[in-house]
N, CA, C and O atoms as a GROMACS GRO file, in nm:
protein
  204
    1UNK      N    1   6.981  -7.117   8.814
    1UNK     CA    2   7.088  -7.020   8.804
    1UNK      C    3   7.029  -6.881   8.821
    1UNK      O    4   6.933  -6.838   8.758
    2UNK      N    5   7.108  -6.808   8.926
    2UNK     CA    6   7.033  -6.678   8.893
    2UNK      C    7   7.154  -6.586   8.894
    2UNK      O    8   7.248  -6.610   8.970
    3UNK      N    9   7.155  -6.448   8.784
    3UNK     CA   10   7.230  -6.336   8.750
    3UNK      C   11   7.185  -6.267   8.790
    3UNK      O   12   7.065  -6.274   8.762
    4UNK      N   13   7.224  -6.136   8.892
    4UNK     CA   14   7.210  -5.999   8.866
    4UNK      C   15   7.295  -5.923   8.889
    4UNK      O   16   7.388  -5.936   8.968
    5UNK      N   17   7.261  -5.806   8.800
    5UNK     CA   18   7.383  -5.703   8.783
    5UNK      C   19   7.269  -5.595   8.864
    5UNK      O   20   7.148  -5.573   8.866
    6UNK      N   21   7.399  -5.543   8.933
    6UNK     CA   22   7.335  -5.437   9.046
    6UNK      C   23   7.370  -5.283   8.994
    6UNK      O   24   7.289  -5.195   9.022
    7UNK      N   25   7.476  -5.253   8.929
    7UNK     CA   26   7.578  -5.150   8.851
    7UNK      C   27   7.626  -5.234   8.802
    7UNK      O   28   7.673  -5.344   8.827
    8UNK      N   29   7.601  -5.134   8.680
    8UNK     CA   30   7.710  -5.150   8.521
    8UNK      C   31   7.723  -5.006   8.484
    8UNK      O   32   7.622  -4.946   8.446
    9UNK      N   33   7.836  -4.948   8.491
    9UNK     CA   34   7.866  -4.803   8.450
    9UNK      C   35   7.952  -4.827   8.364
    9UNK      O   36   8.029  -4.920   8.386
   10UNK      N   37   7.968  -4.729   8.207
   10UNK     CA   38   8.012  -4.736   8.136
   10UNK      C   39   8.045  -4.632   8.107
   10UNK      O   40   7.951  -4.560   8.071
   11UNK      N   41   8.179  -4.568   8.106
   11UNK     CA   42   8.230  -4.399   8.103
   11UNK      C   43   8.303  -4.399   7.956
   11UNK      O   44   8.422  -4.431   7.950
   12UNK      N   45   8.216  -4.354   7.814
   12UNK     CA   46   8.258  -4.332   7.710
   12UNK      C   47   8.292  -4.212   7.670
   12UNK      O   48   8.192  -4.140   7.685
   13UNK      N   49   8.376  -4.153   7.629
   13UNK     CA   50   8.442  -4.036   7.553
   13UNK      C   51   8.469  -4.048   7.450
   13UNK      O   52   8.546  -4.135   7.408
   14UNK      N   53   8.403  -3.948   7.374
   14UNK     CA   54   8.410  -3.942   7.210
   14UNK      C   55   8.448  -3.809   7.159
   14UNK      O   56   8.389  -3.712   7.207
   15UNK      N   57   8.540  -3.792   7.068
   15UNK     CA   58   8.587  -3.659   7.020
   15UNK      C   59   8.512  -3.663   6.906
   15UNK      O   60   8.511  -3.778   6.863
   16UNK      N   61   8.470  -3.613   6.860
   16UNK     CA   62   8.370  -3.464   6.767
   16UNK      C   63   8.405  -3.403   6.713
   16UNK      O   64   8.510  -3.355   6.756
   17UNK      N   65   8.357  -3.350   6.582
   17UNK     CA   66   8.331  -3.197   6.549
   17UNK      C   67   8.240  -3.140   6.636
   17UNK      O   68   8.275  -3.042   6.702
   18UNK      N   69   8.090  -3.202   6.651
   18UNK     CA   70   8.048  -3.119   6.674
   18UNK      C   71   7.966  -3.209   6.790
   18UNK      O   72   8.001  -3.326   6.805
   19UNK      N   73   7.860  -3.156   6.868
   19UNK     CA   74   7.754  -3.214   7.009
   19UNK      C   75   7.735  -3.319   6.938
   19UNK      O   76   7.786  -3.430   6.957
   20UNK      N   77   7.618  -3.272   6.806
   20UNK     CA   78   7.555  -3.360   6.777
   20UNK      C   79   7.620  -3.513   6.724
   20UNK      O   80   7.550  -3.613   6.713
   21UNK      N   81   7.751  -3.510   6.698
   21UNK     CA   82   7.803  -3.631   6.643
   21UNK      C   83   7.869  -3.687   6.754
   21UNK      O   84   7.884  -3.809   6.745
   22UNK      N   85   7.917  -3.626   6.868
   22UNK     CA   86   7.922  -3.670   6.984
   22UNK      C   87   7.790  -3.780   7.033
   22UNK      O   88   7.778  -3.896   7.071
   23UNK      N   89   7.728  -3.696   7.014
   23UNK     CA   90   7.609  -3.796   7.136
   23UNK      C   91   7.562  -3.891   7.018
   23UNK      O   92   7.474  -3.962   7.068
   24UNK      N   93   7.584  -3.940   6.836
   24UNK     CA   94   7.541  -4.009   6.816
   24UNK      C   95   7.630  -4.159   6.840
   24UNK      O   96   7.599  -4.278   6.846
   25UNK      N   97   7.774  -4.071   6.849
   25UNK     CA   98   7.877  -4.163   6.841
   25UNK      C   99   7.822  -4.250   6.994
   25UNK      O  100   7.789  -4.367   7.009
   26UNK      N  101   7.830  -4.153   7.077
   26UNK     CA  102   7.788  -4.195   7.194
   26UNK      C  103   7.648  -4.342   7.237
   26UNK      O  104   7.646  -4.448   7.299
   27UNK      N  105   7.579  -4.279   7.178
   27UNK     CA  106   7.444  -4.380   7.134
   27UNK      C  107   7.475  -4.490   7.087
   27UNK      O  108   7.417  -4.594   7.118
   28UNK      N  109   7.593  -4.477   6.986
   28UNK     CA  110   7.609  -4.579   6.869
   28UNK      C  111   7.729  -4.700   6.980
   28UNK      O  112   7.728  -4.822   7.000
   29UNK      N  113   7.784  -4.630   7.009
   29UNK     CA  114   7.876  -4.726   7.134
   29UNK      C  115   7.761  -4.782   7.251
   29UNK      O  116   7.749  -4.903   7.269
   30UNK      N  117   7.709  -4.719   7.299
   30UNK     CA  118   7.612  -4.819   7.431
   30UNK      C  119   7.580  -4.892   7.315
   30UNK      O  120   7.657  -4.978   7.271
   31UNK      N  121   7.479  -4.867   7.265
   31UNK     CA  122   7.420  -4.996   7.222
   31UNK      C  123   7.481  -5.119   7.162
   31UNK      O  124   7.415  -5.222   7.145
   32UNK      N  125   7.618  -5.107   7.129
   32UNK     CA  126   7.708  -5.202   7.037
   32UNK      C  127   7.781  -5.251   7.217
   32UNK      O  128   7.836  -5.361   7.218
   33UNK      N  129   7.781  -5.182   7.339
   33UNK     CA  130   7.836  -5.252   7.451
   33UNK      C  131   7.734  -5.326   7.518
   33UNK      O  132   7.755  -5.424   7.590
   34UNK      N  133   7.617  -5.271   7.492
   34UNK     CA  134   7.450  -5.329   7.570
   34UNK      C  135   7.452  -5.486   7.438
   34UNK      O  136   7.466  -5.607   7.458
   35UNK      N  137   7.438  -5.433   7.356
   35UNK     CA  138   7.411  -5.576   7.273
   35UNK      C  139   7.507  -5.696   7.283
   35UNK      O  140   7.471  -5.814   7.289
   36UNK      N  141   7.692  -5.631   7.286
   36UNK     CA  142   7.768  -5.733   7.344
   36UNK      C  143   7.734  -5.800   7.491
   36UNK      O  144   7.748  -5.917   7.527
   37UNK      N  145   7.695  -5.710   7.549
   37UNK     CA  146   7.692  -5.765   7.671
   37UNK      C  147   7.532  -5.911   7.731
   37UNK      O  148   7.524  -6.006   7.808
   38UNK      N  149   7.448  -5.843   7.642
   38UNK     CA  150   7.340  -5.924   7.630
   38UNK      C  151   7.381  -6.064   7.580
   38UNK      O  152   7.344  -6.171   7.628
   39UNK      N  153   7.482  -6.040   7.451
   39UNK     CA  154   7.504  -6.204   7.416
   39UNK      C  155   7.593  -6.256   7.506
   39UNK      O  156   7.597  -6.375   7.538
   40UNK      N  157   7.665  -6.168   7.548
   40UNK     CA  158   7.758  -6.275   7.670
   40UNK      C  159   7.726  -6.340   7.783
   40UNK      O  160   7.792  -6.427   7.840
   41UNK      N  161   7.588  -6.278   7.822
   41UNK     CA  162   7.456  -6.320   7.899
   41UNK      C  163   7.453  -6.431   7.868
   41UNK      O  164   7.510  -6.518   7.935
   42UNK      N  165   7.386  -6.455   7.757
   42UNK     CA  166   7.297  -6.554   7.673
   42UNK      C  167   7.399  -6.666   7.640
   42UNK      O  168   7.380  -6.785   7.666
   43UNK      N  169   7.496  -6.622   7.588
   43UNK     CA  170   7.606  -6.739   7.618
   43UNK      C  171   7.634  -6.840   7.725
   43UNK      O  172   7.647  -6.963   7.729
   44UNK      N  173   7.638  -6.737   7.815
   44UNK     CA  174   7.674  -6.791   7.942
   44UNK      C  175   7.552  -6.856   8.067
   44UNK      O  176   7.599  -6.898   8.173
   45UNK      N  177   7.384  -6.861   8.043
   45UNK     CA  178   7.318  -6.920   8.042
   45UNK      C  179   7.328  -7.015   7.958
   45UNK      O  180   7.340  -7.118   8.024
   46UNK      N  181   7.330  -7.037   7.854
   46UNK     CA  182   7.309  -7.152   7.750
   46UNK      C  183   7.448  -7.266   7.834
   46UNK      O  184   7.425  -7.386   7.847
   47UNK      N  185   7.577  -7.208   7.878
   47UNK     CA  186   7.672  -7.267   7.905
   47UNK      C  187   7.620  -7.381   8.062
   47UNK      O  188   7.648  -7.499   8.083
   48UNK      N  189   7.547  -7.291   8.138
   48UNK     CA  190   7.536  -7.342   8.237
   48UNK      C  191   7.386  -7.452   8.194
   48UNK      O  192   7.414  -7.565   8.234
   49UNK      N  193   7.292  -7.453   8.150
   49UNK     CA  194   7.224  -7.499   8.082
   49UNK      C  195   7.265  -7.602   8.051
   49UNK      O  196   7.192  -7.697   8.078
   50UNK      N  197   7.386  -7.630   7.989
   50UNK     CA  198   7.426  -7.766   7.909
   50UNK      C  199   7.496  -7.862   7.968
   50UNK      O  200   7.509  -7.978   7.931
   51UNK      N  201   7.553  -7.794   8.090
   51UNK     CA  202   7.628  -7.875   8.229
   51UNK      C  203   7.546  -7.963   8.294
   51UNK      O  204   7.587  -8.025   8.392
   0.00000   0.00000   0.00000
C-alpha cells in the first residue's frame, strides 16, 4: 500500500485578545489536526493490513 499526501493546507482563524494567544491558540489547533490526522493514517493502514 502506498499513501502520499502532496498538500495539506489548513486555513485556521482564531479571535484573541491579544497576538500572543492567537498564535498559541493557533499552535494548539495544528497539532490537535496533525495528531487527528496521523491516527486516521494509522487507522487506515492497520485497515488495509487486515484485508
Amino acid at each position: 500500500m502506498s499513501l502520499e499526501i502532496k498538500n495539506l493546507v489548513i486555513n485556521v482563524r482564531v479571535a484573541g485578545s491579544s497576538d500572543e494567544e492567537k498564535k498559541e491558540s493557533v499552535e494548539s489547533l495544528r497539532s490537535e489536526i496533525l495528531d487527528e490526522c496521523r491516527e486516521m493514517i494509522s487507522e487506515s493502514i492497520g485497515n488495509v493490513r487486515e484485508r
